[in-house]
C-alpha positions in Angstrom: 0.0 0.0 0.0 1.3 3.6 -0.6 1.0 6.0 1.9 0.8 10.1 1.8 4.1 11.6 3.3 2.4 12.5 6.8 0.0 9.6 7.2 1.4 7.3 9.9 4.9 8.3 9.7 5.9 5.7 12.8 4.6 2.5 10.8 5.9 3.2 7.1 9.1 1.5 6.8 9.9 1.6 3.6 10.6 5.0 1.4 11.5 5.1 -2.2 13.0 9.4 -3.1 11.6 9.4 -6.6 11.4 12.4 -9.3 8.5 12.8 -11.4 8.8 11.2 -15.2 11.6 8.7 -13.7 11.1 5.5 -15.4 13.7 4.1 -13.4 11.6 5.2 -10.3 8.8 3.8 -11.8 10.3 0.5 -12.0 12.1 0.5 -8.5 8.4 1.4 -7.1 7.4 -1.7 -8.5 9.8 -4.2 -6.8 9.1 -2.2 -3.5 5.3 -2.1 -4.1 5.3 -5.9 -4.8 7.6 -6.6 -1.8 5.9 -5.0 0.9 2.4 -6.7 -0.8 4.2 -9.8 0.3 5.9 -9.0 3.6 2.6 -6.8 4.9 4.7 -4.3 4.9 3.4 -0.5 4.0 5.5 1.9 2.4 5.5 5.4 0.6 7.0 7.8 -2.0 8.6 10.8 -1.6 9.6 13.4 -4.4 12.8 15.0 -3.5 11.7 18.0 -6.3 8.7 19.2 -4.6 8.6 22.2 -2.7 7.4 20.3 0.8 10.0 17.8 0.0 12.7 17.8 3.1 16.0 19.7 1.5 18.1 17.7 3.7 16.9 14.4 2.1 17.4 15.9 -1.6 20.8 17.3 -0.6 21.9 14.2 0.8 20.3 11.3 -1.9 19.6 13.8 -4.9 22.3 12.6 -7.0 21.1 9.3 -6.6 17.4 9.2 -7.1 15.8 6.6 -6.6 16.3 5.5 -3.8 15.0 2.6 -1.6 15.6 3.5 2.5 15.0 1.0 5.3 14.0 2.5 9.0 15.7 5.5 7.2 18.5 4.2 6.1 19.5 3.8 2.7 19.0 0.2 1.2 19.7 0.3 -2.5 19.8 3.3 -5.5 19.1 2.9 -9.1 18.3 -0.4 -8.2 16.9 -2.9 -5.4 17.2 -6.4 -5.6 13.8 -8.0 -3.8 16.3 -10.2 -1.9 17.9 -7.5 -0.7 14.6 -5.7 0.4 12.6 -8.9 1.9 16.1 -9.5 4.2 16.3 -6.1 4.9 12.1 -6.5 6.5 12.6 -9.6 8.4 
């Protein structure tokens, strides 16, 4: 399930940074979206280019969108193995 940046902060685990008309954002949403389907796990996007995006997050990952954080810490960019993501939620 996607989640709205503000809904339930404390139980989203996963985040994917994503720009806007990023296929390759697209396509890591997928493996996250079809991951946490399968863990129970809920999860959310956040666009480091809008104007309520957090600067510190798109100064930080910006060069690197997308990325794929954990409990806030980064898991993957460009990529995420579902391997990867499934050990990283058990």
């Amino acid at each position: 399930m996607t989640q709205s940046v503000g809904e339930s902060p404390d139980t989203v685990r996963v985040t994917v940074l994503v720009r806007a008309d990023c296929r390759t954002c697209d396509r890591m949403a997928l493996v996250v979206r079809a991951v946490c389907e399968e863990v129970g796990e809920d999860w959310e996007t956040v666009d480091v280019d809008t104007s309520g995006a957090d600067p510190e997050l798109r100064g930080e990952f910006g060069d690197r969108v997308p990325v794929v954080l954990v409990d806030g810490e980064e898991l993957a960019s460009w990529r995420v193995e579902p391997d990867d993501l499934r050990r990283a939620l058990t």
